[in-house]
C-alpha positions as semicolon CSV with decimal commas, in nm:
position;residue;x (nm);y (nm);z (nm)
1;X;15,376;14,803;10,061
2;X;15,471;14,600;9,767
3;X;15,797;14,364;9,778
4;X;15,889;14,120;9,502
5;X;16,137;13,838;9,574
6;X;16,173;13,570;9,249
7;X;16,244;13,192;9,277
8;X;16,013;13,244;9,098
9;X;15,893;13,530;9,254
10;X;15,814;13,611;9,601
11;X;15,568;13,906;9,613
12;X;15,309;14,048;9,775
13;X;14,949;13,982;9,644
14;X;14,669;14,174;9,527
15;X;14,363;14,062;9,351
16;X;14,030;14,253;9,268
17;X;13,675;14,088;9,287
18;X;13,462;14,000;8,951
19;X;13,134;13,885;8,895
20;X;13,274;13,660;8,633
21;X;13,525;13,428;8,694
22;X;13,689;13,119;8,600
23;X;13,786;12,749;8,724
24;X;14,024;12,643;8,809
25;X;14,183;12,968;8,806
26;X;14,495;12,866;8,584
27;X;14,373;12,585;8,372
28;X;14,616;12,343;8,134
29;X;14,492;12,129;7,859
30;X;14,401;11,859;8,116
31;X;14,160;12,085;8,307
32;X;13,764;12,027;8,299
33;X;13,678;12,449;8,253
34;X;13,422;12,573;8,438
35;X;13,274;12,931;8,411
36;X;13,094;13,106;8,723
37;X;12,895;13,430;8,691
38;X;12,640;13,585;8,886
39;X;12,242;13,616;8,728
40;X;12,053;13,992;8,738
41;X;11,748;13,833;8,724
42;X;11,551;13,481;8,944
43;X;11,463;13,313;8,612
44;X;11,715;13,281;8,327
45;X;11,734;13,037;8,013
46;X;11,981;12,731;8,036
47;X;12,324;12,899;7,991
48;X;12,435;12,827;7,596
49;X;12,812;12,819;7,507
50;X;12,976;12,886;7,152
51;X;13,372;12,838;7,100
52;X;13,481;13,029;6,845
53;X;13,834;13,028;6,815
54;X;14,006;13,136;7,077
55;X;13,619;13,323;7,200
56;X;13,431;13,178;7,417
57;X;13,084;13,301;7,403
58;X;12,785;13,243;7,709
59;X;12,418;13,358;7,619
60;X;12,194;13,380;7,894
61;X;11,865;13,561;7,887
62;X;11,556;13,633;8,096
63;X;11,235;13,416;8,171
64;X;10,938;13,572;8,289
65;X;10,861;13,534;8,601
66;X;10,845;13,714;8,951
67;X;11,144;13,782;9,097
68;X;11,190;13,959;9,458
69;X;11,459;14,288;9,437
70;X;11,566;14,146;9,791
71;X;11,689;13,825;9,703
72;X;12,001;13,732;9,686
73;X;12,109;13,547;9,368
74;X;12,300;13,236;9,379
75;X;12,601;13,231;9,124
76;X;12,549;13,001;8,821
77;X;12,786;12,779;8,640
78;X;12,823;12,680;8,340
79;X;13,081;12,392;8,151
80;X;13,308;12,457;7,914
81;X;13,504;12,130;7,940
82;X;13,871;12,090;7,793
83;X;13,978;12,329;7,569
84;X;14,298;12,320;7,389
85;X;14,650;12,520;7,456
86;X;14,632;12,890;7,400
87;X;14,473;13,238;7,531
88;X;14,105;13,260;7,536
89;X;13,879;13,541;7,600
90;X;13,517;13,438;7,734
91;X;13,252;13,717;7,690
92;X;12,887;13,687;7,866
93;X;12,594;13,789;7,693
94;X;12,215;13,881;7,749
95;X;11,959;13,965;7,958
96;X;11,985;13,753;8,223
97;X;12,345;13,847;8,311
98;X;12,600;14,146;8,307
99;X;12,802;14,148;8,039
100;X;13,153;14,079;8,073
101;X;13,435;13,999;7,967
102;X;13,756;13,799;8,095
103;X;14,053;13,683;7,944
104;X;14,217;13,350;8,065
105;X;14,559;13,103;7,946
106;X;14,562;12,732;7,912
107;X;14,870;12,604;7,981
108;X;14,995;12,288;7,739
109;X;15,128;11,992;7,925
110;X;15,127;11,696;7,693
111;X;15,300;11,515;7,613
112;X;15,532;11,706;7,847
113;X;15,509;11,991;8,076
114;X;15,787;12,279;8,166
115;X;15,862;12,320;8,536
116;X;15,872;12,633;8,644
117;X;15,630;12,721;8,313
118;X;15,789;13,058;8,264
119;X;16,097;13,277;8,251
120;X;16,181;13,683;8,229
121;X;16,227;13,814;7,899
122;X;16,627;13,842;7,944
123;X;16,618;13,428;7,938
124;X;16,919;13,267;8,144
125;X;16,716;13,084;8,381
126;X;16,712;12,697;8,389
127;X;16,402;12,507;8,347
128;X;16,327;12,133;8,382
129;X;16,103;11,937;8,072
130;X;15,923;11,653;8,239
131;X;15,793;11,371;8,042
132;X;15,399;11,256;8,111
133;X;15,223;10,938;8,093
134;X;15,108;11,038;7,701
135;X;15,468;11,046;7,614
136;X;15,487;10,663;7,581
137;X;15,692;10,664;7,269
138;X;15,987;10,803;7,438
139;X;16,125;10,544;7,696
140;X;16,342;10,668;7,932
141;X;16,672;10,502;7,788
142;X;16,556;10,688;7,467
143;X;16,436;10,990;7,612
144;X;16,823;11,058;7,771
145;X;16,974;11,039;7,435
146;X;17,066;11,416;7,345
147;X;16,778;11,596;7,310
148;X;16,758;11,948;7,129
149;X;16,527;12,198;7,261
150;X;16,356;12,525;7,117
151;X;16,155;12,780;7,344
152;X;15,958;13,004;7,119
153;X;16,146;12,920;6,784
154;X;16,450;12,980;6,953
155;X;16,732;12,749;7,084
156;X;16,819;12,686;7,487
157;X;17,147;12,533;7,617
158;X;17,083;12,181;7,698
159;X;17,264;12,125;8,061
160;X;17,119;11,808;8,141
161;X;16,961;11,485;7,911
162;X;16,764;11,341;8,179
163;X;16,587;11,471;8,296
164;X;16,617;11,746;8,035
165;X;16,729;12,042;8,199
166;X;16,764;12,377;7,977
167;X;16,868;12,739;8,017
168;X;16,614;12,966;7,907
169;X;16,683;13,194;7,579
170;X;16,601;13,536;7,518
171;X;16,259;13,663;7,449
172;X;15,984;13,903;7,417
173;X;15,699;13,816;7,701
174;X;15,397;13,655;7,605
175;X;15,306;13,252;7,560
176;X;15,537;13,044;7,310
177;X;15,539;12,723;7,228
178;X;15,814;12,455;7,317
179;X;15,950;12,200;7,063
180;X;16,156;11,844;7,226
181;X;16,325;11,704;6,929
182;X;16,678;11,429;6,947
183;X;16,968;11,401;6,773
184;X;16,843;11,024;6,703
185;X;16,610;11,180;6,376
186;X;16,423;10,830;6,425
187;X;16,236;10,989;6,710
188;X;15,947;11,242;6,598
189;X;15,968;11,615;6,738
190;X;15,736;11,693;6,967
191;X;15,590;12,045;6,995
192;X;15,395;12,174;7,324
193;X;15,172;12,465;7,257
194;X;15,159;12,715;7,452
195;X;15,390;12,557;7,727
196;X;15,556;12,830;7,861
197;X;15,561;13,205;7,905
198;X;15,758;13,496;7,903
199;X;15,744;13,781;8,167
200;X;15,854;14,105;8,279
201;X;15,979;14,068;8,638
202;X;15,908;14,420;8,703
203;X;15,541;14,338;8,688
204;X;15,306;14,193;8,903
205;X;15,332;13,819;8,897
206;X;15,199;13,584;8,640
207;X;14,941;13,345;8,760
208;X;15,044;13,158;8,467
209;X;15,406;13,155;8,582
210;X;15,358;13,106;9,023
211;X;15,138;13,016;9,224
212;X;15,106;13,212;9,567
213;X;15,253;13,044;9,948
214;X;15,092;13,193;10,245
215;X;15,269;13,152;10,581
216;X;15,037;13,303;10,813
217;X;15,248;13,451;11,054
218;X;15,587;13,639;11,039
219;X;15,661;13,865;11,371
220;X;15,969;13,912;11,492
221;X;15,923;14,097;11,824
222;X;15,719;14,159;12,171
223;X;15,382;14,071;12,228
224;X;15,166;14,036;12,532
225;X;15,217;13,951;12,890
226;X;15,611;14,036;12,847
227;X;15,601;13,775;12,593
228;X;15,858;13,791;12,237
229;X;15,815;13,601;11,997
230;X;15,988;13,532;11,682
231;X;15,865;13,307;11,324
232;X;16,091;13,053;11,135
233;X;15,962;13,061;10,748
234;X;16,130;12,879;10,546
235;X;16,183;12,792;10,146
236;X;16,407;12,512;10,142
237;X;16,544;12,425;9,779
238;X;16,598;12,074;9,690
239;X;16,764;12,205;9,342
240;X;16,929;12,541;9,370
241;X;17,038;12,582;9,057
242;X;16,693;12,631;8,905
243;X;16,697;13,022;9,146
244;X;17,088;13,074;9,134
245;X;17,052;13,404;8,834
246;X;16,682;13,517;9,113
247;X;16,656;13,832;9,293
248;X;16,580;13,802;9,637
249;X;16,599;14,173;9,810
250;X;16,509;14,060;10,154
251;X;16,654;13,736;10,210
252;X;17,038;13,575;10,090
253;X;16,990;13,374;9,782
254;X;17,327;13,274;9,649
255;X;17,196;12,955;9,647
256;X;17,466;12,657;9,536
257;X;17,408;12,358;9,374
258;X;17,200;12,200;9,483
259;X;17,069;12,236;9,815
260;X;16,956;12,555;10,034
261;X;16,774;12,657;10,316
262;X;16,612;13,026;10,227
263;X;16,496;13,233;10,526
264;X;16,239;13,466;10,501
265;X;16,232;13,789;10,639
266;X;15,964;13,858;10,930
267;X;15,773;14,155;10,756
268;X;15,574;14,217;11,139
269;X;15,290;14,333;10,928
270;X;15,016;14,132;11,098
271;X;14,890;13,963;10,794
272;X;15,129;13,712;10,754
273;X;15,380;13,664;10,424
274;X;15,228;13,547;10,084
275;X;15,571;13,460;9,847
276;X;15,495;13,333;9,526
277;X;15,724;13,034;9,387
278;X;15,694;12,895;9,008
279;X;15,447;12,656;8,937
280;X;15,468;12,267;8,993
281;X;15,818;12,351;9,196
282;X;15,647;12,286;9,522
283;X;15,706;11,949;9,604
284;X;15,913;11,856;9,369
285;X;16,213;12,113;9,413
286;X;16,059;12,348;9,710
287;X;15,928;12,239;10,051
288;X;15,842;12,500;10,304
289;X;15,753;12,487;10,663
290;X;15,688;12,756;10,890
291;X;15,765;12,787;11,293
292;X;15,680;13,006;11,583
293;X;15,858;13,062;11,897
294;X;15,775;13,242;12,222
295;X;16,138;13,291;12,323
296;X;16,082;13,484;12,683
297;X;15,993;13,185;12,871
298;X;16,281;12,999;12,697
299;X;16,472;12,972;12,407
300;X;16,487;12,590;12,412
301;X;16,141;12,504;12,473
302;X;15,983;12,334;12,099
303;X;15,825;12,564;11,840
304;X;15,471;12,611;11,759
305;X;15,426;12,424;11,380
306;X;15,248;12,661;11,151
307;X;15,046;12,539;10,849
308;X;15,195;12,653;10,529
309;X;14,908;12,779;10,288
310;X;14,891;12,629;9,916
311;X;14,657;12,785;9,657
312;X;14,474;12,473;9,671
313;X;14,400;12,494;10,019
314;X;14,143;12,785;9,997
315;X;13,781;12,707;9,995
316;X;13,564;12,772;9,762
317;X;13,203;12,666;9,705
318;X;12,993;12,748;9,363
319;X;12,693;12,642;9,627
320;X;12,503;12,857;9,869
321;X;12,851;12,940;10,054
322;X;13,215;12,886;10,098
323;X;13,264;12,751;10,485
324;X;13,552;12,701;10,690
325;X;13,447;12,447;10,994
326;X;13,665;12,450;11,300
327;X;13,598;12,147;11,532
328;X;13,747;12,066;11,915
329;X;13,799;12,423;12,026
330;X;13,817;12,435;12,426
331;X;13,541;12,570;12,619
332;X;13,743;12,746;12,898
333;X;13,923;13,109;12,936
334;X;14,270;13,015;13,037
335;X;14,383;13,141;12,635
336;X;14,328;13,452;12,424
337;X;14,198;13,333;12,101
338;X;14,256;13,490;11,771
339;X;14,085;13,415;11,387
340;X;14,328;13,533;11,142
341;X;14,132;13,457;10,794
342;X;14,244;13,556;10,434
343;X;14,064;13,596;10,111
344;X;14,157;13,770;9,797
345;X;13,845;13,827;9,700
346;X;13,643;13,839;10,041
347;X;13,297;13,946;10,004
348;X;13,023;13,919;10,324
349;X;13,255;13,744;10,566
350;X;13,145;13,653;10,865
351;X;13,257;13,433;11,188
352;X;12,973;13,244;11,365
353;X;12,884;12,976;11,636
354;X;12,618;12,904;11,869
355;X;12,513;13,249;11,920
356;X;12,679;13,504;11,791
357;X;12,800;13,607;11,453
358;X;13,065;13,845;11,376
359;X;13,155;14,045;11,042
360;X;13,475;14,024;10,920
361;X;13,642;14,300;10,729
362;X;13,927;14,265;10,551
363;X;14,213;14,497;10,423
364;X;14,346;14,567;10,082
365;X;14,699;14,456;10,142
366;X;14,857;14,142;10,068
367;X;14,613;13,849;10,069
368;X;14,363;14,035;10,133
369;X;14,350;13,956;10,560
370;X;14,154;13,981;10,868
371;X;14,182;13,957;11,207
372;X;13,934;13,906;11,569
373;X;14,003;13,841;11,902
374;X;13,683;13,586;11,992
375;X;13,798;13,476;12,311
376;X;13,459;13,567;12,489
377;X;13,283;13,454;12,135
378;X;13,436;13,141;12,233
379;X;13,409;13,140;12,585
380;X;13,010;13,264;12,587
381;X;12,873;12,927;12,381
382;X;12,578;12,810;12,484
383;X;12,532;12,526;12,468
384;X;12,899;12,442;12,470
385;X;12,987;12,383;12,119
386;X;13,301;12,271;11,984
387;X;13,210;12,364;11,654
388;X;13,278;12,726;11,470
389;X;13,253;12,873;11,118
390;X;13,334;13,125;10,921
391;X;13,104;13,167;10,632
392;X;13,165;13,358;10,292
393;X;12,950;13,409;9,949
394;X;12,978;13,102;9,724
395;X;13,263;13,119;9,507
396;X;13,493;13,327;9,770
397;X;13,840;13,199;9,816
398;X;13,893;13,144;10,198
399;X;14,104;12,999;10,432
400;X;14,199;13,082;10,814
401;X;14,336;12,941;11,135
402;X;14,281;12,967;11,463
403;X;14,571;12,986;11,729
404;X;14,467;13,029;12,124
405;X;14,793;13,150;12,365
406;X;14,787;13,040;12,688
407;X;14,761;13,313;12,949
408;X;15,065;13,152;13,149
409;X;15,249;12,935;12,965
410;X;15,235;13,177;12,643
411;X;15,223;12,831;12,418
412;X;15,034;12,862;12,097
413;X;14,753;12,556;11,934
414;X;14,648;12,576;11,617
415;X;14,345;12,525;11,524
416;X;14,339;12,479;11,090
417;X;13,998;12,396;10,926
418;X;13,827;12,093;10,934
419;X;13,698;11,968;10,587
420;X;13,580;11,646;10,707
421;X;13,315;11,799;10,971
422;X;13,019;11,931;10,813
């Protein structure tokens, strides 16, 4: 099933595994680059990088030595450091890896930054330019003088001089640049490379555009032990006029100026929702939050909180493994426990504590999702052990959660990962 709904775009997500990849995933001109890739052979040269252009070349080759067809090769990585505003290509080379290629964007943000970065081709959407620390020159009496704005050599409405608030103009997709210029000719243009992007919002979503929002549950409906439950996820817009011209086919978004709660639909699909939102809105002019109710044993009695899931919040190692640690889990029977985990790229998953350790498979939908009952994982520890993992190859995005339902009561705890316990 595939659903797109746009405040920037809320859709759902599908991402295939490479050997090659790239962090972080969508780098700006600030970023410290990183390039991971896996080796075909134990000994290899020290990793050499050429920039050519807009080409990034890696050279890595064999060293002789004995190497065992059993073992398991750690992925290597090698720095590529800042690199200026534009669309690169980064191509691996030699013996001692595959080689591959993969294309990436690099996002210009000085000495200002568009929020959301991107718009559909048809234009008409309104975007916000915010000002960073290296745009000293322009104080902000000057910078609310009447500034004149250009997205890809062409001109956008000005609705607002401060902050500087635009509506989007016409354009073919692909990266253009952004020029800030005022009517007061005493202060210098300023020209962004690369700023922003155009898309077409009949295709999948641009990383370079959103950034993904997983709420990990949506039900609406029965569940055990004459138990019904029901989820509150929520976008709520702290400036609606940004997503006033958005499409949103499963939820009302005739959102005013300037405030709006957006429900989401419950989808019931098991895996949770993953909605996609422009980048850098979050925070500034999104929140979510996410609820769950068990409504059979009364309607009134408080909601379950549910963590809602940034891109940031996955884990992922370059080292030996990426780990999710779980700490204080009960010891007793008196709740069904369930691990609901998500990775886009999830490659030999696996749940473990004291003694056991179970396999996780995942589907293809969505997030890419999985989910076990380990109640008598849980319940058989010995000895008792509060502490439980779920391990992944290094450089796997992962993240999961825990909830346990009591058998009589029917509340829900959550149980999110613990990055401070080793």
């Amino acid at each position: 099933m595939r659903r797109t709904l746009v405040i920037g775009a809320l859709v759902l997500f599908a991402v295939s595994a490479s050997a090659l990849t790239i962090e972080p995933r969508n780098p700006d001109t600030r970023s410290h680059i990183q390039v991971k890739t896996l080796p075909n052979w134990c000994w290899i040269t020290p990793p050499k990088v050429t920039i050519s252009g807009l080409t990034v070349f890696i050279d890595v080759d064999m060293k002789n030595g004995l190497c065992l067809a059993a073992l398991v090769l750690p992925a290597i990585t090698i720095d590529i450091g800042r690199l200026a505003a534009g669309s690169y290509e980064v191509i691996t080379r030699g013996s001692g890896v595959n080689n591959e290629r993969l294309t990436f964007e690099v996002r210009g943000v000085d000495p200002f930054r568009v929020v959301p970065p991107g718009a559909p081709a048809a234009g008409g959407t309104r975007v916000v330019i915010e000002q960073s620390d290296q745009m000293a020159p322009y104080p902000d009496s000057e910078f609310s003088l009447t500034p004149y704005v250009t997205i890809g050599g062409r001109k956008a409405e000005v609705v607002s001089s401060y902050p500087v608030s635009v509506i989007v103009p016409p354009h073919a997709p692909g990266l253009v640049d952004v020029t800030l210029s005022f009517l007061d000719t005493s202060l210098p243009a300023t020209t962004v490379q690369s700023a922003f992007k155009y898309y077409d919002p009949n295709a999948a979503p641009d990383p370079f555009v959103f950034e993904p929002l997983l709420f990990p549950i949506s039900y609406e409906g029965d569940g055990g032990y004459g138990s019904r439950w029901t989820t509150e996820n929520v976008i709520y817009t702290k400036g609606g006029a940004l997503f006033a011209k958005a499409p949103c086919p499963s939820c009302p978004l005739a959102i005013p100026c300037c405030f709006a709660k957006i429900p989401l639909q419950s989808n019931n699909s098991g895996s949770g929702q993953v909605v996609y939102v422009g980048r850098d809105l979050i925070g500034r002019f999104l929140t979510a939050w996410s609820q769950l109710r068990e409504l059979s044993r009364g309607a009134d009695r408080p909601p379950t909180e549910l963590p809602v899931v940034l891109e940031r919040d996955f884990v992922r190692s370059s080292i030996n493994d990426s780990r999710l640690t779980f700490a204080g889990l009960p010891l007793d029977r008196r709740g069904r426990a369930t691990l609901r985990a998500w990775s886009p790229d999830a490659k030999y998953v696996y749940a473990q504590g004291s003694n056991f350790s179970t396999p996780l498979v995942f589907d293809d939908s969505g997030f890419g999702f999985a989910s076990i009952d380990i109640t008598e994982q849980l319940a058989k520890r010995f000895p008792a052990d509060p502490i439980f993992y779920v391990f992944a190859q290094a450089s796997t995005r992962l993240w999961g959660v825990i909830t346990i339902t009591d058998y009589e009561t029917q509340q829900v705890t959550v149980y999110t990962p613990r990055p401070d316990v080793p």
